[in-house]
C-alpha positions in Angstrom: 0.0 -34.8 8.4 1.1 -31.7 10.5 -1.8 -29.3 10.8 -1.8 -25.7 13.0 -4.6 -23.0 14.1 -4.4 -19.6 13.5 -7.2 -17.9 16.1 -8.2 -14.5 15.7 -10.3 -12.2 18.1 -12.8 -9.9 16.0 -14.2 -7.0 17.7 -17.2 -5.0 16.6 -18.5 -1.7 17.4 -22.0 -0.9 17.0 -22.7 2.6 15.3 -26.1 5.1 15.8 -29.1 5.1 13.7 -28.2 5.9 10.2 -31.5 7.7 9.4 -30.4 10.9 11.8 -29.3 14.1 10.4 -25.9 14.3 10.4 -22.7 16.5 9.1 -20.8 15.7 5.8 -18.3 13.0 6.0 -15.7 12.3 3.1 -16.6 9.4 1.0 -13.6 10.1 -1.2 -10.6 12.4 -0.7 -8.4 14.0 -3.0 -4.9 12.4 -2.8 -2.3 14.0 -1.2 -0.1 14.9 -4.6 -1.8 14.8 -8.3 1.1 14.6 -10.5 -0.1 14.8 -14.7 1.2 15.2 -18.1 0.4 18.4 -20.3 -0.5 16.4 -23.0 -3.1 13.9 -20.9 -4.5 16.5 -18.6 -6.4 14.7 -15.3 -9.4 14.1 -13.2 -9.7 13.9 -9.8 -13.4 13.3 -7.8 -14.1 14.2 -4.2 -17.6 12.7 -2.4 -19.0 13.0 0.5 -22.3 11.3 2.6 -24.5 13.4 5.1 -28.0 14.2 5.5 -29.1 16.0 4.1 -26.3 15.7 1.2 -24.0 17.8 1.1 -23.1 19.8 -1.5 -19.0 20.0 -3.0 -17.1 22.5 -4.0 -13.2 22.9 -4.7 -11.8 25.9 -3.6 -7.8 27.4 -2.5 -6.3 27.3 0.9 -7.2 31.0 1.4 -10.9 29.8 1.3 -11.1 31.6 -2.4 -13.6 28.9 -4.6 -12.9 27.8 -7.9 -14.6 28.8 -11.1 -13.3 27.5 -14.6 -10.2 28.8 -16.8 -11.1 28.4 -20.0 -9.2 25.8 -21.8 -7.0 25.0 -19.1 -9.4 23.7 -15.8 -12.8 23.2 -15.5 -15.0 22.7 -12.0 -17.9 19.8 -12.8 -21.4 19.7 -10.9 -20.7 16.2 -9.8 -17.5 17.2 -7.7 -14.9 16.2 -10.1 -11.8 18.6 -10.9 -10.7 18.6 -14.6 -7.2 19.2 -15.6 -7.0 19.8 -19.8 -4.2 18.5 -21.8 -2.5 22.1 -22.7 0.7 23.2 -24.5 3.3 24.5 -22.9 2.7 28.1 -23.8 -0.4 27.6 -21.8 1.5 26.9 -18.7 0.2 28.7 -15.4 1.8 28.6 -12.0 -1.6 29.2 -10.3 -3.8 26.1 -12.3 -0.9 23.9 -12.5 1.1 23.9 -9.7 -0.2 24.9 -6.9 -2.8 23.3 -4.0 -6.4 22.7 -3.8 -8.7 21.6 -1.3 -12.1 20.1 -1.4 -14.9 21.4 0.7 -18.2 19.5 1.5 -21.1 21.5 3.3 -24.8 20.8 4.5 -26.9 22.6 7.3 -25.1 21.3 9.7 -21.8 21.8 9.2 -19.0 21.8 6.5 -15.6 19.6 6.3 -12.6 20.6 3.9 -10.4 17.7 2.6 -6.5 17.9 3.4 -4.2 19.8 0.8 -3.8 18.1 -2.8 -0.9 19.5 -4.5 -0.8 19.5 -8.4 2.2 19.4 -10.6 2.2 19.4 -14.4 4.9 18.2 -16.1 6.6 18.3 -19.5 5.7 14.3 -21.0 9.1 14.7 -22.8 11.4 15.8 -20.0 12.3 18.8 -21.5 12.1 22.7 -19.6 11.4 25.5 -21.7 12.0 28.9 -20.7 10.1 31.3 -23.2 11.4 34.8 -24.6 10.7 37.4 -22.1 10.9 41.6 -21.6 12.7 43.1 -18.8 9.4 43.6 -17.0 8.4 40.3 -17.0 12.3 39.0 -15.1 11.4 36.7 -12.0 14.1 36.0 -10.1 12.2 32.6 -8.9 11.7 31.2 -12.3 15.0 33.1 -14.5 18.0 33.0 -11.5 17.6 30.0 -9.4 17.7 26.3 -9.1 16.3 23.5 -10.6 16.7 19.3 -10.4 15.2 16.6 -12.7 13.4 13.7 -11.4 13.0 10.5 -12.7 10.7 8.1 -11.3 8.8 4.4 -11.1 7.5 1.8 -9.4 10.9 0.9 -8.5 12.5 4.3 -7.1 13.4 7.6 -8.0 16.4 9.3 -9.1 17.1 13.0 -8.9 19.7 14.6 -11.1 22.1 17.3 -9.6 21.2 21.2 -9.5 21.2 23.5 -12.6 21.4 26.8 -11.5 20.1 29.1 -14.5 21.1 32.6 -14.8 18.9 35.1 -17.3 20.8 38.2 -18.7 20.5 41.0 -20.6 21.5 40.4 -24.3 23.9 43.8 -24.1 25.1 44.0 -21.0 22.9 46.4 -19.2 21.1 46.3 -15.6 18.4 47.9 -16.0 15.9 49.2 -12.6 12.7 50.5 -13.6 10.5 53.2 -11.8 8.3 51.6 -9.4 5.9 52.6 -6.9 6.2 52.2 -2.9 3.8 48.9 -3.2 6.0 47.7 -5.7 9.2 47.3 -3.9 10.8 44.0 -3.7 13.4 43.4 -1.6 15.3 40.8 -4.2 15.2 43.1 -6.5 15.7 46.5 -5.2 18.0 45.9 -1.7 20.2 43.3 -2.5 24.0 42.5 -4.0 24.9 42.1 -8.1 27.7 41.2 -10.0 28.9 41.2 -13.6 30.0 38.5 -15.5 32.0 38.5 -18.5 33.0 35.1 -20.6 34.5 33.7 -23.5 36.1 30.4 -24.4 39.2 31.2 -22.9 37.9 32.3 -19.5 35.8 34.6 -17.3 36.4 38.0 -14.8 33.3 38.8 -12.3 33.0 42.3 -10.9 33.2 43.2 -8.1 29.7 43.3 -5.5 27.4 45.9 -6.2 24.9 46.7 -3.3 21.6 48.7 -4.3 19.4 50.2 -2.1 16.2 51.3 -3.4 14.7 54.1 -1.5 11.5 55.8 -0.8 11.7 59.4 -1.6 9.0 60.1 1.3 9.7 57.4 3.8 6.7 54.9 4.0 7.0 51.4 3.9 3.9 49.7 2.4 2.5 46.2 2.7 0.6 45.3 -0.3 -2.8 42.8 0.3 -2.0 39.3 -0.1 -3.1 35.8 -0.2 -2.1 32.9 2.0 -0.1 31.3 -0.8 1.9 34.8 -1.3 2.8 34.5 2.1 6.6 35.4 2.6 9.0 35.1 5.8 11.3 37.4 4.7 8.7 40.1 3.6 5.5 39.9 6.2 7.3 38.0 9.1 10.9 40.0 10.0 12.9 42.9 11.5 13.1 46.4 9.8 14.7 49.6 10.6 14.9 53.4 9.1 17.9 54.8 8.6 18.2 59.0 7.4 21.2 60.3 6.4 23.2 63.1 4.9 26.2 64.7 4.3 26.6 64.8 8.1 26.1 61.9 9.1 23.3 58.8 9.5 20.4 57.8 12.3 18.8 54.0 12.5 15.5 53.4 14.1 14.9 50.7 16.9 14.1 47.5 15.3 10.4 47.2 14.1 9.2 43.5 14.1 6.0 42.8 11.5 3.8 39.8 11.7 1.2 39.6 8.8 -2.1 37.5 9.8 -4.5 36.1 8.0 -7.8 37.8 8.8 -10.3 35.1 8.4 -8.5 32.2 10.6 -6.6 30.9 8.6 -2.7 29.8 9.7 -1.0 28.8 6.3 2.7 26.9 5.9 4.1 26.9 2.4 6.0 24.4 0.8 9.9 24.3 1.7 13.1 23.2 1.4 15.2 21.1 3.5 17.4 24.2 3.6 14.7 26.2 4.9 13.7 24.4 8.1 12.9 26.0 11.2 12.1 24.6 14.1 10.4 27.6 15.6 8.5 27.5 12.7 7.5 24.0 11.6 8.1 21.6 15.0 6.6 24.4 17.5 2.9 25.1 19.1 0.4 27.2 18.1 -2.6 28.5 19.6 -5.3 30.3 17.7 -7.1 33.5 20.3 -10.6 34.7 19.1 -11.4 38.6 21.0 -14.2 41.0 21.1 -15.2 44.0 23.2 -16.1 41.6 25.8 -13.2 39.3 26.0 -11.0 36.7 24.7 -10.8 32.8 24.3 -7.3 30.9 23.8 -7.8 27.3 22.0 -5.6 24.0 23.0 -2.3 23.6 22.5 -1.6 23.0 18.4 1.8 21.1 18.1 2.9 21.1 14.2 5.9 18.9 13.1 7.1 19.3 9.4 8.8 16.5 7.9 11.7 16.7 5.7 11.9 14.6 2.7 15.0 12.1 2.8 15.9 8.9 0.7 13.9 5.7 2.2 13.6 2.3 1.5 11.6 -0.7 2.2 12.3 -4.4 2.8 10.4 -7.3 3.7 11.4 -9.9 7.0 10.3 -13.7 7.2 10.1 -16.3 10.2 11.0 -19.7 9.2 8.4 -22.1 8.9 7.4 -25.6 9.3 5.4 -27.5 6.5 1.9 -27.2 7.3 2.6 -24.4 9.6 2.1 -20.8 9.4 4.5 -18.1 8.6 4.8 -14.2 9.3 6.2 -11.9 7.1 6.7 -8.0 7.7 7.0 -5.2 5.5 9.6 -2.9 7.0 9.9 0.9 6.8 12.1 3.6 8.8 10.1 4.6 11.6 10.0 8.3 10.4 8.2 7.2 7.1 5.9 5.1 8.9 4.3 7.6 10.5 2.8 8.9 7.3 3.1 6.2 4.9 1.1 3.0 4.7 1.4 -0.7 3.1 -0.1 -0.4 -0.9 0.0 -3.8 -1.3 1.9 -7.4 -1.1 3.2 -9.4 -3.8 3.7 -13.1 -4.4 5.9 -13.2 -7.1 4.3 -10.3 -9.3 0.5 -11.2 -8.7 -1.3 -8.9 -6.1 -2.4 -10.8 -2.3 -6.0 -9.7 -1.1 -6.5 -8.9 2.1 -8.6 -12.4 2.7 -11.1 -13.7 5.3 -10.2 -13.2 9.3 -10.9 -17.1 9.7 -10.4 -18.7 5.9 -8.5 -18.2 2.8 -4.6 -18.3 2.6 -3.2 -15.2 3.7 -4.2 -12.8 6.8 -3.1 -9.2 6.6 -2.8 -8.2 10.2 -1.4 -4.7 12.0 -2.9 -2.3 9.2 -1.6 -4.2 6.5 2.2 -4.4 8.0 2.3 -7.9 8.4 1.2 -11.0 6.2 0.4 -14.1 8.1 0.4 -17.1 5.4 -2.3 -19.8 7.3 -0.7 -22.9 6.0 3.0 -23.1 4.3 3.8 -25.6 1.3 7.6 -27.0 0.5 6.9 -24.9 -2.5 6.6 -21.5 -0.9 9.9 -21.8 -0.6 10.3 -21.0 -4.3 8.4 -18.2 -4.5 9.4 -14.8 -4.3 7.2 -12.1 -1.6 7.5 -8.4 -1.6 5.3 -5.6 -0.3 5.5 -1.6 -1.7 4.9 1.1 0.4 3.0 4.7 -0.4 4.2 7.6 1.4 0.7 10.0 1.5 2.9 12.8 1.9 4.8 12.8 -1.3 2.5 10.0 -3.4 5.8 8.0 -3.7 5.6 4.4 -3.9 8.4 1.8 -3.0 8.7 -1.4 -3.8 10.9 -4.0 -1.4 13.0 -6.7 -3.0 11.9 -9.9 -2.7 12.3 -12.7 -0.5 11.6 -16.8 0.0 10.2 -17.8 3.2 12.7 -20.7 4.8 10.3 -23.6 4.9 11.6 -27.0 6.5 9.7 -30.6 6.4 7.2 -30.9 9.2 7.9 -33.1 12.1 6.1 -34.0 15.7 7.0 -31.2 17.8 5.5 -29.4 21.4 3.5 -26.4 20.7 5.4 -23.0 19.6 4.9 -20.1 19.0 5.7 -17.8 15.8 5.6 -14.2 17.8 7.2 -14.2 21.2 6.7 -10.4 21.8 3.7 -8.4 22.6 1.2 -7.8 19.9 -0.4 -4.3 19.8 -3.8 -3.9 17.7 -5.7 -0.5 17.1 -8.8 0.2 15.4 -11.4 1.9 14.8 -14.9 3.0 15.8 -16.8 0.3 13.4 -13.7 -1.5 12.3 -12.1 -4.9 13.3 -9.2 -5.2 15.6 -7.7 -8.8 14.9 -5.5 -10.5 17.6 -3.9 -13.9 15.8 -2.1 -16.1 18.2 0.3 -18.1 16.2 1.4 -21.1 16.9 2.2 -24.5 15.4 2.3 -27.9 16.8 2.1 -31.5 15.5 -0.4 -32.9 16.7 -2.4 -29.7 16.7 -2.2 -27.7 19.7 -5.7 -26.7 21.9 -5.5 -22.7 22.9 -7.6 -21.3 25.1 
C-alpha cells in the first residue's frame, strides 16, 4: 500500500511572566458591522484581560460614553451592549444606525476597540416614512436615494435606486425664518424646480436659484460632533459678495478647515461616488504645540476601500491514492487584504482546523489552504467548499464546490505537491507551520 509524509515545522515563542502588571488587552472585540431586526433587538459583549482588570465601557467615536435610552438601548455592568426589539415609531438614527466603539481602561493605560457599525432593519422588508410638518423636512431622509438588499449565506442581491421625492400637499415652497446658525446650505443656497403631473403627462419649471442671506454679514459655524462632520460645510472655499443697484464686489477666497479639538481625526461613511483620493488614500500627520514648541508624529498612510461585487472559489491538485492533496480557497487580492477564511466544508459538514502532526486535514497559510493528509478513491465523490468573511462589511461568501481528482496509487519517485515558495507568518506566541508535501511509493525520507 502507497503511504506519504506530511512534515511540518512548529515554532514557538516564549512570552514574559504573566503575573506583571500590564495594560488592557481585548479578550473579545465587537464585530466590525452588527446588523439586527426591530422585532429581535441584539446583544453584543466586549472583554478585555489586564492587571489590574480593566474596567469597559462603550462610548461614540467623538469619545462621548454611553448611558441608557430608555426602552430602546441599555449599557450592562458586565460590558455587554443591549439593543431592544422596538417598533418602528421608535426608530432613532443616533441608537440605531450609527457606530460604537468599545473602550477598556486600567492604571496603565486604555485601548478602544475598532468601529462597530449598527443597522436596524425592518424584519418585513418594508420602509415607512411617517407623516411629518414642514419643520421636520430632511432632505437626507425625504429627497434622496435609497436601494434594497437581500442577503444569505449564499450572496447578496441589491435592487435598483428609488429616488423619493417629499412635497407639499398644495403646492407651496415654503422657507421659514431662521437664525445665522441655522443656515444650511441644501436648503437655503441651492436650485428648485416645480413639478406638475397627471395621468396623461408632466411639465417641470424652470430652475429656481435661492440665495439665503445674512442681513448683517456673519457667517457662523455651529459646534459639532465628529459624526456631524461635513466636507461641504466645515472643509471648503467661501467668498462674500455685496452688491447693489450699482453694481457687486466678491471677496478673495476663504478656505475653512474644522478640527476636532481633542485629537481626534474622523472619516464618515461614503459612497463609491464620493471617493477622494486626497481624502481617503493620502498621509496624515497628527502636530501637538505649546508655548515651547511643537512635535510632528510619523507618517499616517489611510487607504479607503470601495465596496465592489466579489466572489470566491476553491482550487484542487490532483492526487494519488494514499497521497495528500492541497486545496485553496481563492479570493481577489483586494478582498484579501481584509477578509479572512470562516470556514471549510466537506459536503455541508464543517472541517476543524485539526492537529499539526495527526488528524485528517491541516489548515495551513491562515486558514487559506486545506492540506487533506491521506486521500481515499472516495474523496473523489465528495464535494469541498470554503466561505469567506469580509470584516469590513460582515459579508460572508460561500464558494461552489469541488471534487478533488484522485487517481489509483502506483510506485512512483518522490514528488512534490507545491513547487513554488511557501511563505508563513505568525505571530508573537503563535505557530508558524511549514508542510513539505510530497508523495512517493515507497515512502520517501526528507531531511
Amino acid at each position: 500500500m502507497c503511504s506519504w509524509w506530511v512534515y511540518a515545522i512548529t515554532i514557538l515563542f516564549a512570552m514574559g511572566g504573566a503575573a506583571q502588571e500590564h495594560g488592557p488587552m481585548f479578550l473579545l472585540e465587537p464585530p466590525a458591522r452588527l446588523q439586527f431586526s426591530n422585532s429581535t433587538g441584539a446583544r453584543v459583549s466586549c472583554a478585555a484581560h489586564g492587571s489590574p482588570p480593566p474596567q469597559l465601557a462603550w462610548q461614540l467615536p467623538d469619545g462621548t460614553q454611553l448611558d441608557d435610552v430608555p426602552g430602546l438601548r441599555q449599557v450592562l455592568d458586565n460590558g455587554t451592549l443591549s439593543f431592544l426589539p422596538f417598533g418602528a415609531l421608535q426608530y432613532r438614527q443616533d441608537v440605531h444606525s450609527t457606530v460604537y466603539r468599545c473602550r477598556a481602561h486600567n492604571s496603565h493605560g486604555a485601548v478602544v476597540s475598532r468601529d462597530m457599525r449598527t443597522q436596524a432593519v425592518s424584519d418585513n422588508g418594508t420602509l415607512s416614512f411617517l407623516p411629518f410638518g414642514a419643520l421636520q423636512y430632511r432632505q437626507d431622509v425625504h429627497s434622496t436615494v435609497y436601494r434594497c438588499r437581500a442577503h444569505n449565506s449564499h450572496g447578496a442581491v441589491v435592487s435598483r435606486d428609488m429616488r423619493t421625492q417629499a412635497v407639499s400637499d398644495n403646492g407651496t415652497l415654503s422657507f421659514l425664518p431662521f437664525g445665522a446658525l441655522q443656515y444650511r446650505q441644501d436648503v437655503h443656497s441651492t436650485v428648485y424646480r416645480c413639478r406638475a403631473h397627471n395621468s396623461h403627462g408632466a411639465v417641470v419649471s424652470r430652475d429656481m436659484r435661492t440665495q439665503a442671506v445674512s442681513d448683517n454679514g456673519t457667517l457662523s459655524f455651529l459646534p459639532f460632533g465628529a459624526l456631524q462632520y461635513r466636507q461641504d460645510v466645515h472643509s471648503t472655499v467661501y467668498r462674500c459678495r455685496a452688491h447693489n443697484s450699482h453694481g457687486a464686489v466678491v471677496s478673495r477666497d476663504m478656505r475653512t478647515q474644522a478640527v476636532s479639538d481633542n485629537g481626534t481625526l474622523s472619516f464618515l461613511p461614503f459612497g463609491a461616488l464620493q471617493y477622494r483620493q486626497d481624502v481617503h488614500s493620502t498621509v496624515y500627520r497628527c502636530r501637538a504645540h505649546n508655548s515651547h514648541g511643537a512635535v510632528v508624529s510619523r507618517d499616517m498612510r489611510t487607504q479607503a476601500v470601495v465596496w465592489q461585487e466579489w466572489d470566491v472559489h476553491v482550487s484542487a491538485t490532483p492526487a494519488a491514492a494514499g497521497g495528500p492533496a492541497l486545496l485553496a480557497c481563492v479570493a481577489p487580492a483586494a478582498v484579501r487584504e481584509h477578509a479572512s477564511v470562516a470556514a471549510w466544508y466537506r459536503d455541508d459538514a464543517v472541517l476543524s482546523a485539526g492537529d499539526h502532526f495527526s488528524g485528517p486535514t491541516l489548515l495551513v497559510d491562515e486558514g487559506w489552504k486545506l492540506i487533506v493528509r491521506s486521500v481515499r478513491m472516495e474523496d473523489s465523490h465528495a464535494q469541498y467548499s470554503c466561505s469567506v468573511l469580509d470584516s469590513l462589511t460582515g459579508e460572508r461568501r460561500r464558494s461552489s464546490p469541488i471534487s478533488i481528482d484522485v487517481t489509483p496509487s502506483s510506485s512512483s519517485a518522490p514528488r512534490a505537491l507545491w513547487g513554488a515558495l511557501w511563505e508563513a507568518s505568525a505571530r508573537r506566541g503563535g505557530d508558524a507551520v511549514l508542510p513539505c508535501l510530497a508523495h512517493a511509493d515507497p515512502p520517501p525520507a526528507v531531511t
